[in-house]
LUMGU-408010 format. One line per 8 residues: number of its first residue (from 1); their letters; for each residue x, y, z of C-alpha. Coordinates in Angstrom, 1 decimal, always signed. Example, Ala and Ser with C-alpha at 12.3 -4.5 7.8 and 13.67 -1.06 7.14 Angstrom:
<nodes>
1 = AS = +12.3,-4.5,+7.8 ~ +13.7,-1.1,+7.1 $
</nodes>
This chain:
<nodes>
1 = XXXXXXXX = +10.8,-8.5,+26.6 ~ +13.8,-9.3,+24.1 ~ +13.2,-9.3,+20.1 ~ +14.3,-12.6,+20.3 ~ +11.7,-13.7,+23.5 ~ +8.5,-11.8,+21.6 ~ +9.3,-13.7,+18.4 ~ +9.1,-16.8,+19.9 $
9 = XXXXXXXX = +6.4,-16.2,+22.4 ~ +4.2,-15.5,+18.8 ~ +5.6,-18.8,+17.1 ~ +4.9,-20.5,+20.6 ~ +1.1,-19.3,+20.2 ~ +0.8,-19.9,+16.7 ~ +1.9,-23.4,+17.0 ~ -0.5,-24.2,+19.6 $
17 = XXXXXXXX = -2.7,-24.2,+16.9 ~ -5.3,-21.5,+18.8 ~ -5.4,-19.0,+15.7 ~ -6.5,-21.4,+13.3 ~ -10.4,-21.2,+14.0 ~ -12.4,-18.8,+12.6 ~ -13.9,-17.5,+15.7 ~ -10.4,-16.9,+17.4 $
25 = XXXXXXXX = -10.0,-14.2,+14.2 ~ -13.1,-12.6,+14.2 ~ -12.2,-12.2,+18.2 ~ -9.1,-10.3,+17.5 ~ -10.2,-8.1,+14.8 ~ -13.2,-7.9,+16.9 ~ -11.0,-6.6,+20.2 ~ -8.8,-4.6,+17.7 $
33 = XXXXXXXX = -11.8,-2.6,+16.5 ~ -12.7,-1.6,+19.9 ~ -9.5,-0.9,+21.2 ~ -9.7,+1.6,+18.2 ~ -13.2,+3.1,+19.1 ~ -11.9,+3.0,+23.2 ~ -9.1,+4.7,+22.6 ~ -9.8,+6.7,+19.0 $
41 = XXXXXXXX = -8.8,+9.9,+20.8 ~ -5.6,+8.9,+22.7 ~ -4.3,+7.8,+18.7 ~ -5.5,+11.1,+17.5 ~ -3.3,+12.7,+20.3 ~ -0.9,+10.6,+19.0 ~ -1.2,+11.4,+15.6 ~ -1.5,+15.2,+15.8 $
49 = XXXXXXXX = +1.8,+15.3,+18.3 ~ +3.7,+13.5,+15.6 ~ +2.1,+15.1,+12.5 ~ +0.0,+18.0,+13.5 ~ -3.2,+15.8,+12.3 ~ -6.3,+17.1,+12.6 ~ -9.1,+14.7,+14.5 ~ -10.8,+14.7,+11.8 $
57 = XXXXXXXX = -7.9,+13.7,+8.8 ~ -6.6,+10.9,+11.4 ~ -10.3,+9.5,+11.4 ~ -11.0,+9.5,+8.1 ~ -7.2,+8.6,+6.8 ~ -6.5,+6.1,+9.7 ~ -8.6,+5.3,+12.7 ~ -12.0,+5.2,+10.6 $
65 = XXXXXXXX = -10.2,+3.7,+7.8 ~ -9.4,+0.5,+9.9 ~ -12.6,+0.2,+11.6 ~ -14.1,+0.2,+8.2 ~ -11.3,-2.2,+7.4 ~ -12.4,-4.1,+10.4 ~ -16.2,-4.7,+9.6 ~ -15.4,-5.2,+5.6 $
73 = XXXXXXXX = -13.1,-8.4,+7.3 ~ -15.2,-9.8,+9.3 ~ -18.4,-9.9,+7.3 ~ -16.7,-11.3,+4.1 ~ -14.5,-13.6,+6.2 ~ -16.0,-17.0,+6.4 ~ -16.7,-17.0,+2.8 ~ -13.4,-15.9,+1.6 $
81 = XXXXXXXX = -12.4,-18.9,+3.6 ~ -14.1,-21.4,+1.8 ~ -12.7,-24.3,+0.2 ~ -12.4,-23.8,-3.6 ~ -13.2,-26.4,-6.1 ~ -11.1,-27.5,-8.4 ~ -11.9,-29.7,-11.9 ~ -10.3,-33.1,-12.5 $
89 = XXXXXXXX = -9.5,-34.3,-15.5 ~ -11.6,-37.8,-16.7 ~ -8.5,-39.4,-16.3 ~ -8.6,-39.2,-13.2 ~ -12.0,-39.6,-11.7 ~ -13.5,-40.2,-9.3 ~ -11.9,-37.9,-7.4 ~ -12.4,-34.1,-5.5 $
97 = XXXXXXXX = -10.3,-31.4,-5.8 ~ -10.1,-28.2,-4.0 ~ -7.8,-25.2,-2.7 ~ -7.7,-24.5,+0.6 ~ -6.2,-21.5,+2.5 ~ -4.0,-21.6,+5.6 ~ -2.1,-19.4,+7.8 ~ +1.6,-19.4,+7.0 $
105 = XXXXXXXX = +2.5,-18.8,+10.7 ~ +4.2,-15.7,+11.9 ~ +3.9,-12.4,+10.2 ~ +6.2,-9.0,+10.7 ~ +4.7,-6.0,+10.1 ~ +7.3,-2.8,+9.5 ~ +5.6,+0.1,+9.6 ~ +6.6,+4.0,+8.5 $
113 = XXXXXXXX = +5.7,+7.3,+10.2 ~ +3.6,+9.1,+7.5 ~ +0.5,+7.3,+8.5 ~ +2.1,+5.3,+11.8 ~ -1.5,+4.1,+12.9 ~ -3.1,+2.5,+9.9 ~ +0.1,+1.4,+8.1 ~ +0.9,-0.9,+10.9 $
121 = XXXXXXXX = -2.8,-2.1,+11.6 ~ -3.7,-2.7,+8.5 ~ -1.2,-5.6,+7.5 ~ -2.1,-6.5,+10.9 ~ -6.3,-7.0,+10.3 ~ -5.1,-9.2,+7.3 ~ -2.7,-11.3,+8.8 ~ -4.5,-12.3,+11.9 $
129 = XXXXXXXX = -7.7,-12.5,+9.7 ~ -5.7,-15.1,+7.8 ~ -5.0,-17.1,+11.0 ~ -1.4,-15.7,+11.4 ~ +0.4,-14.2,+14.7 ~ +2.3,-10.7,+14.0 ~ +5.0,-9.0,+15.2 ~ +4.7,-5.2,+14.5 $
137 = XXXXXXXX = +7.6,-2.4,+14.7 ~ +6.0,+0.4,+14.4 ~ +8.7,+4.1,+13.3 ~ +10.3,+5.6,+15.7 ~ +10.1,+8.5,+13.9 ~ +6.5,+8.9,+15.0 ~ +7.1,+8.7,+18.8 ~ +3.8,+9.3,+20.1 $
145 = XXXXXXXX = +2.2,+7.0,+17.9 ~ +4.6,+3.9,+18.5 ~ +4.0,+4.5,+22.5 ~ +0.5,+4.5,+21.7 ~ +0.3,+1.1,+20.3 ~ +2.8,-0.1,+22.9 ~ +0.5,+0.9,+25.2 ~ -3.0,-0.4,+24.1 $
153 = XXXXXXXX = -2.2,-3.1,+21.6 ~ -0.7,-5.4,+24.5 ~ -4.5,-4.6,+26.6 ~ -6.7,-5.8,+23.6 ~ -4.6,-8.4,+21.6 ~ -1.8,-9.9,+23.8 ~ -0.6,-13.1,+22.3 ~ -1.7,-12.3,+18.7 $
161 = XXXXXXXX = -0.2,-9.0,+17.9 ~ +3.0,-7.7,+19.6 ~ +4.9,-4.9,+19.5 ~ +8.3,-4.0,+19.3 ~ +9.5,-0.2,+19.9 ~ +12.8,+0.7,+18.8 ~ +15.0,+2.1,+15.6 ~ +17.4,+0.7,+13.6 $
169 = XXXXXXXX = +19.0,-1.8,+16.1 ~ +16.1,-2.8,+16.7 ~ +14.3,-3.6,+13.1 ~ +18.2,-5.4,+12.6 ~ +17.5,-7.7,+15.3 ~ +13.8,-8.9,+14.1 ~ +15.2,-9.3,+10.6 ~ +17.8,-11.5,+11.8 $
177 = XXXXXXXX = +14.4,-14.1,+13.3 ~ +12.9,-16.2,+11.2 ~ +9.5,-15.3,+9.7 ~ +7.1,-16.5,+7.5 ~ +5.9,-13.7,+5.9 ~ +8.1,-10.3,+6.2 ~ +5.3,-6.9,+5.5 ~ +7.5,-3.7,+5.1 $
185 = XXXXXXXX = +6.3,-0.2,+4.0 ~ +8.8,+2.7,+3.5 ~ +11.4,+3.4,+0.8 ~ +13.0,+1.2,-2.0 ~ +16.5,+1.6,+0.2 ~ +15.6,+0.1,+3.6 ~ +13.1,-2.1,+1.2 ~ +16.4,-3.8,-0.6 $
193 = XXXXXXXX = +17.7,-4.2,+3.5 ~ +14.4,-5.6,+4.0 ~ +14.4,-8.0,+1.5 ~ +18.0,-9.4,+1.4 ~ +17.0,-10.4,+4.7 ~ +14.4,-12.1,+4.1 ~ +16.1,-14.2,+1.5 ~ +18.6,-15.5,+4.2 $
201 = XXXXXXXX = +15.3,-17.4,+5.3 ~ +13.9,-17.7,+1.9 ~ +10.7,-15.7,+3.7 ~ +8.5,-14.0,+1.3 ~ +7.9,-10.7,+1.0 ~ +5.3,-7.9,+0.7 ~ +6.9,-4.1,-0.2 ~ +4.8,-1.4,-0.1 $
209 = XXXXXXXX = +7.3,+1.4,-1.3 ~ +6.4,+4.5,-3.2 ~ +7.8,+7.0,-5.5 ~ +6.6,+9.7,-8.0 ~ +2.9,+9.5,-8.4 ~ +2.1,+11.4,-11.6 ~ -1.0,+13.7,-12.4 ~ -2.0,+14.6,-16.3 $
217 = XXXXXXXX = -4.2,+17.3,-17.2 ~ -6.1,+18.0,-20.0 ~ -8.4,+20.9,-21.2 ~ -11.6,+18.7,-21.5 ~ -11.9,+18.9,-17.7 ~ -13.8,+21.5,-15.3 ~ -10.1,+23.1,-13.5 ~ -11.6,+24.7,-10.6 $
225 = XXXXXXXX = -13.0,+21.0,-9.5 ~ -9.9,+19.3,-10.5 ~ -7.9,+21.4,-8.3 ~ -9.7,+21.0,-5.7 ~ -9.2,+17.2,-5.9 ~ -5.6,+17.7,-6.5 ~ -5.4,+19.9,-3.6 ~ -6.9,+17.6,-1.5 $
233 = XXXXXXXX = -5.2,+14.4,-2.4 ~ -1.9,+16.4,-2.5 ~ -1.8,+18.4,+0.8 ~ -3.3,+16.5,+3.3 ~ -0.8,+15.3,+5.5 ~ +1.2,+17.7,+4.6 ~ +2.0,+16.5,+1.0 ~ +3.6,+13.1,+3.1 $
241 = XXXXXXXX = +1.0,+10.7,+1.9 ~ +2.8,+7.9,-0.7 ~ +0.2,+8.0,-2.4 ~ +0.4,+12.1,-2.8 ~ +0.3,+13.3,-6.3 ~ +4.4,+14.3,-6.7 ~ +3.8,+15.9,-9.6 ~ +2.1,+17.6,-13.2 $
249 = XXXXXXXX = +2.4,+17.1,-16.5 ~ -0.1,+18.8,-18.9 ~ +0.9,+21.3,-22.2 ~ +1.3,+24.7,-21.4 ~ -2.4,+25.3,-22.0 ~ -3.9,+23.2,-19.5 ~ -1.3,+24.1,-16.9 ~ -2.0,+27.3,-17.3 $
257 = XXXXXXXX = -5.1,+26.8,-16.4 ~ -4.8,+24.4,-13.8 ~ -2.2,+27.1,-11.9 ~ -4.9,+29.7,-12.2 ~ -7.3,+27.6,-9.7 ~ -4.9,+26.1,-7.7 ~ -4.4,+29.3,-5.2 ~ -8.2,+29.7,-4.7 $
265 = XXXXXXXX = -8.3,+25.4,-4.0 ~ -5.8,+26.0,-1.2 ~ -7.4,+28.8,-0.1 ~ -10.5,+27.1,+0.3 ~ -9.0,+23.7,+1.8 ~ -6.9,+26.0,+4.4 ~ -7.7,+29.2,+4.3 ~ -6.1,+32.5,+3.5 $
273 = XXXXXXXX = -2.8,+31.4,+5.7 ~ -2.3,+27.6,+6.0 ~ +0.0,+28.4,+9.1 ~ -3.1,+29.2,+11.1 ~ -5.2,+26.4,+9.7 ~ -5.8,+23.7,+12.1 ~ -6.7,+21.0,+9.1 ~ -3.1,+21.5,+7.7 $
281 = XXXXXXXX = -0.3,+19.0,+9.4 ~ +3.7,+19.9,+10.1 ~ +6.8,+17.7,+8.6 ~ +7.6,+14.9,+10.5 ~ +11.2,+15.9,+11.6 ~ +14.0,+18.6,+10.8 ~ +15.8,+16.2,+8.0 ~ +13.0,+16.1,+6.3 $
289 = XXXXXXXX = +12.4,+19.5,+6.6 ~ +15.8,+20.4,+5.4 ~ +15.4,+17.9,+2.5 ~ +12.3,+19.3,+1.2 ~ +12.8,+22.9,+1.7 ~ +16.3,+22.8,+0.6 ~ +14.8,+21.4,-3.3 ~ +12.6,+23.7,-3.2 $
297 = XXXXXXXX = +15.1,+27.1,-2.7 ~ +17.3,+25.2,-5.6 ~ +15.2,+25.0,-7.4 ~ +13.4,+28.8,-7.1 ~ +16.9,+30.4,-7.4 ~ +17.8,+33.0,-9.4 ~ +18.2,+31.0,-13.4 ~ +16.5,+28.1,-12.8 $
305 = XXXXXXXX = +13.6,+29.3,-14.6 ~ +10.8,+28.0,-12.0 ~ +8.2,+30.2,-11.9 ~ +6.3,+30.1,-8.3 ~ +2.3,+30.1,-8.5 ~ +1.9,+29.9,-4.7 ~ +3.7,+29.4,-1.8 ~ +6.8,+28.9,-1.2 $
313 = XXXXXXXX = +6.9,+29.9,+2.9 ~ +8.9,+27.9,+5.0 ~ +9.4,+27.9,+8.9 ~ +12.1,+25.5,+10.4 ~ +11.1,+26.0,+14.4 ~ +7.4,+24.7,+14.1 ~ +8.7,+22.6,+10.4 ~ +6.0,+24.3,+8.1 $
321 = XXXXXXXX = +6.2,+24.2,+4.8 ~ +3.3,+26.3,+3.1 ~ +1.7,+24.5,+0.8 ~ +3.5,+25.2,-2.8 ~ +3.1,+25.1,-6.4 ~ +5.9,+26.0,-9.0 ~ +6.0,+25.7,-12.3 ~ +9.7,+23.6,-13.0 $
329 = XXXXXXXX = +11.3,+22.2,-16.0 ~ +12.0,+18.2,-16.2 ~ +15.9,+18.8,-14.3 ~ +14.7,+20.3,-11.2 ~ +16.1,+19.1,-8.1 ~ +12.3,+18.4,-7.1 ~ +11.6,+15.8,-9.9 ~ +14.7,+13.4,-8.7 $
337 = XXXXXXXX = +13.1,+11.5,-6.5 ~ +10.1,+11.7,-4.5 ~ +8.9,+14.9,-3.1 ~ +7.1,+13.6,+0.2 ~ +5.7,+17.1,+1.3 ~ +3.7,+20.1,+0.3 ~ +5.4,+21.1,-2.8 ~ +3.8,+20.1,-6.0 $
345 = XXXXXXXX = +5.6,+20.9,-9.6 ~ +3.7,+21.7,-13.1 ~ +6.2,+20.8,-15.5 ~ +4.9,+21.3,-19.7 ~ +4.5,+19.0,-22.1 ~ +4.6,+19.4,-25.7 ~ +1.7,+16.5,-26.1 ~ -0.2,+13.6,-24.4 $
353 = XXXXXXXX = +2.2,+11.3,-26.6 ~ +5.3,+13.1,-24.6 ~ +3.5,+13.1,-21.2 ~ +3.1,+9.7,-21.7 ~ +7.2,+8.7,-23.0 ~ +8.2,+11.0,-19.7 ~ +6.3,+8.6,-17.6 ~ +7.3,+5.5,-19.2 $
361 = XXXXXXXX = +10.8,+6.9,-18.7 ~ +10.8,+6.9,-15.5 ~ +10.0,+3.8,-12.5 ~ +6.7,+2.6,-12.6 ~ +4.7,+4.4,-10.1 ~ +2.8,+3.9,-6.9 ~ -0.4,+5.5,-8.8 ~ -1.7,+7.3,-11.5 $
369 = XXXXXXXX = -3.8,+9.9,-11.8 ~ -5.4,+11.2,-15.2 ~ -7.7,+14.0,-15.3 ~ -9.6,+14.1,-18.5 ~ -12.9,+14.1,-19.9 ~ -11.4,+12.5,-23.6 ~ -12.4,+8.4,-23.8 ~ -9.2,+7.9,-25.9 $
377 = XXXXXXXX = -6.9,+9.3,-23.0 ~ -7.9,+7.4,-20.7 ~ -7.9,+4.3,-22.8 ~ -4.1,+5.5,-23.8 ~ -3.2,+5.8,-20.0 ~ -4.9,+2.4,-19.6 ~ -3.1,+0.9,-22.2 ~ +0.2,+2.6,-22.9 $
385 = XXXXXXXX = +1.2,+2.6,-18.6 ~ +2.3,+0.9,-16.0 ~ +1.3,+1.7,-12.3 ~ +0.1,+0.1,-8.9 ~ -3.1,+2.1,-9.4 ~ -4.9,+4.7,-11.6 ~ -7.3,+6.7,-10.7 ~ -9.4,+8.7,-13.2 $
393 = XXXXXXXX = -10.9,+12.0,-12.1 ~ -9.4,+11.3,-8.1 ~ -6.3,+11.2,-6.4 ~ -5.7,+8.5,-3.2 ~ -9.2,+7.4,-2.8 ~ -8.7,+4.0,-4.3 ~ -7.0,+3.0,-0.9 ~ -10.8,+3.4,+0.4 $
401 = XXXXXXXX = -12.5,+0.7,-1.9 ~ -12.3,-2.4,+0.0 ~ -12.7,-4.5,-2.9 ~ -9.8,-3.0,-5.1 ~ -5.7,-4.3,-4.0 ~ -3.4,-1.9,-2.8 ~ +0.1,-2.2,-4.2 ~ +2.8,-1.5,-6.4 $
409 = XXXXXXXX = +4.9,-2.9,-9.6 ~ +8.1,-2.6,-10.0 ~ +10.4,-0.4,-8.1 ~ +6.9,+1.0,-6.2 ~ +6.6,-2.3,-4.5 ~ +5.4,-5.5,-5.0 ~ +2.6,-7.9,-3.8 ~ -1.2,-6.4,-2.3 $
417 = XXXXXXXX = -3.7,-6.3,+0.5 ~ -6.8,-4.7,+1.7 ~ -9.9,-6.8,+1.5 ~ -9.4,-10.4,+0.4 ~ -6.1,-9.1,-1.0 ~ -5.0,-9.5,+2.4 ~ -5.9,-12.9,+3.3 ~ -4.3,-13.8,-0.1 $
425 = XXXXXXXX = -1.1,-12.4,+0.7 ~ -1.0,-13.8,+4.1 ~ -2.2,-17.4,+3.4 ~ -0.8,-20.4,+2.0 ~ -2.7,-21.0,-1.4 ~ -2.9,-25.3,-0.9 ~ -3.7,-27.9,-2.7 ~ -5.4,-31.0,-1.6 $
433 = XXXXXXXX = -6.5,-34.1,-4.2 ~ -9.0,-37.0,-3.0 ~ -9.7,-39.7,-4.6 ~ -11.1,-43.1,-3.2 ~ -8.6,-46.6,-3.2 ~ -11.8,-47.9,-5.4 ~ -12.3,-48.3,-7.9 ~ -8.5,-47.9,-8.6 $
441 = XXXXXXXX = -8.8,-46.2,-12.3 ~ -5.4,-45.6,-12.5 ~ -4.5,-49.1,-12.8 ~ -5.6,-48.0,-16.8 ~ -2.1,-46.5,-16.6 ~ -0.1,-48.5,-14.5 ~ +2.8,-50.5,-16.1 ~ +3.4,-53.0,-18.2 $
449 = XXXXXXXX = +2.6,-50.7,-21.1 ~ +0.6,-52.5,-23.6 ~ -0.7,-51.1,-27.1 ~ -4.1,-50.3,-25.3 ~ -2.6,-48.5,-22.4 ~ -0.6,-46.4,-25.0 ~ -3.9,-45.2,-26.8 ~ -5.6,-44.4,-23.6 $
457 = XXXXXXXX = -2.8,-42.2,-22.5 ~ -2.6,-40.5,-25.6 ~ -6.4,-39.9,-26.0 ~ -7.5,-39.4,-22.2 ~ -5.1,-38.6,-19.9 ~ -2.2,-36.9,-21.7 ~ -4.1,-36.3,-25.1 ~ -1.7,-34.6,-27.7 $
465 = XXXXXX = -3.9,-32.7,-30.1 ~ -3.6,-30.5,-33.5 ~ -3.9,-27.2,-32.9 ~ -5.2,-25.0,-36.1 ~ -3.6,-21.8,-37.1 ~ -6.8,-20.4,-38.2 $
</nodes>
């Protein structure tokens, strides 16, 4: 089937007016969930061809994270749904007022490789919980993944999400449709493409995008259990999680002892040799391979002053990058632009002030992590930065509080989901006024304008008051 043809086949369906019920979206997010449970091991396949994922990673990180997803939905659904009331002003009463929320029609869904499974099902749970049909391209970049979906999306949800495989000519044509709602994830470049496209249509826009998520680090913590955290957070997927902590920043003291635990951490994660450790994933293709371990030999060249704690092993046949930590100075090549693999820099501040400026300097990021036990740095943090989430104490598990939005500001992205998030972003917010023929109250302001008229406007329905300075 053509772009063109799948496009319209979901306007054709969403204009038939069959996705508007509530039970029609508790039946898809219904079939979705057990296509997931069905078939949880032929996306695990999937996942560990493209990525080297362990089972386990791609059930906590992506199958089990949309079945959770799933059943958060569904139970908070009908409520969510709910007309809400609005006050009216005496003026005009009687009268009811209330917002209601309604599909906006049909939603694409642009999904990247890192995490190829839940990126693209996880716009999708929102947008057909919010009565919308979807079109989904899911990377080509993760092969296995995006035949997986071809495969068993079609079986459970045929007519409300569809799928279209492809690359680049491919993602050209659907942006050339018209959409109501356009959901991309990736990088700020393609996310520019993305949304000058969009404004051809005037089609809003979600952009879930990325950068460098910073870490700070103070003394007041317990190191051996932040590392491990940081560890964590950092490596799994092979450092290519957007939500990866890119980076360090702590004075020479704490990093010091940070780098001192670190080793043992990734020991204890992977074992002595990650290569042999069937938890720890691959890089998703050579270029990205290149681009990572080419940084990271610049930058642990002879005079560049990096000074490697652990790591630094590379293997371009099987694409393994060990995972690494190197202490680097604010010019490395590695704090450019986002790292996107195993490789994670310590770079020395002279204060939490500086820490602070150097993050502020830079585009606001995706998150932000802060590890300290002092109430007044985290209320700096809270107050002095800018970020699509921080996290005190935890890298990346926000994503797993269904109540919290996941997005970015700024050059990270823009606009949320998860949750209710979701059926915000993928709803049309409107507004409806009723108010009875009789008594008509509003002939109190219907011309000719009389001297009574005038005070009744200005004291009731447009009332202009004195507002003290005090």
């Amino acid at each position: 089937m053509s772009v063109e043809t799948t496009v319209a086949a979901a306007r054709t369906a969403f204009n038939s007016g069959i996705t508007r019920p509530h039970a029609w979206r508790v039946q898809q997010l219904t079939a979705m969930n057990r296509m997931l449970r069905e078939h949880g091991d032929d996306f695990a396949d999937a996942l560990a061809a493209d990525l080297g994922k362990h089972p386990s990673e791609s059930w906590l990180t992506e199958i089990g994270f949309l079945t959770s997803e799933i059943s958060h939905v569904i139970k908070h659904l009908e409520g969510w749904l709910a007309p809400r009331r609005a006050a009216v002003p005496v003026a005009l009463q009687p009268a009811k007022a209330s917002t209601i929320l309604e599909p906006l029609g049909v939603v694409l869904v642009i999904a990247p490789w890192n995490y190829p499974i839940q990126l693209l099902l996880a716009p999708a749970i929102g947008a057909l919980a919010a009565g919308n049909t979807v079109v989904a391209k899911p990377s080509e970049m993760a092969s296995a993944s995006s035949a997986a979906l071809a495969h068993w999306v079609p079986e459970y949800l045929a007519g409300a999400l569809s799928i279209v495989e492809g690359g680049v000519p491919e993602t050209t044509e659907l942006l050339e449709q018209r959409f109501d709602h356009i959901f991309y994830t990736g990088n700020s470049r393609v996310g520019r493409i993305v949304m000058t496209a969009a404004a051809q249509q005037l089609t809003p826009v979600t952009l879930e995008l990325g950068g460098k998520s910073p870490v700070y680090i103070d003394e007041t913590v317990n190191m051996a259990a932040a590392a491990r955290r940081i560890v964590w957070g950092k490596f799994m997927n092979a450092g290519q999680t957007c939500v990866a902590p890119d980076y360090v920043l702590g004075t020479s003291q704490a990093l010091a002892a940070l780098a001192a635990e670190l080793p043992n951490a990734i020991a204890e994660l992977y074992g002595p040799d990650p290569a042999h450790s069937v938890a720890y994933g691959r890089i998703i293709h050579d270029d990205a391979f290149a681009r990572i371990a080419g940084m990271l030999a610049a930058d642990l060249a002879e005079g560049t002053g990096s000074v490697l704690v652990s790591g630094g092993g590379t293997d371009a046949a099987t694409r393994y990058i060990e995972p690494t930590v190197l202490h680097v100075d604010a010019q490395a090549q590695l704090m450019d632009s986002e790292i996107f693999g195993p490789v994670l820099p310590l770079v020395t501040m002279g204060s939490l002030a500086e820490a602070i400026t150097f993050i502020n300097a830079r585009d606001k990021p995706l998150s932000l992590y802060v590890f300290s036990q002092d109430k007044a740095v985290r209320t700096q943090f809270t107050e002095q930065t800018s970020s699509g989430a921080l996290n005190f104490g935890v890298p990346v598990a926000h994503l797993s509080v269904p109540g919290l939005p996941f997005g970015g500001v700024g050059e990270s992205g823009m606009g949320s989901y998860h949750g209710h998030h979701s059926i915000e972003t993928f709803s049309h917010h409107k507004a409806v006024l009723e108010k009875s023929l009789a008594p008509d109250t509003l002939a109190l302001i219907y011309p000719p304008f009389g001297v009574l008229k005038k005070q009744l406007i200005k004291r009731l329905v447009a009332p202009s008051r004195r507002h003290s300075k005090n």
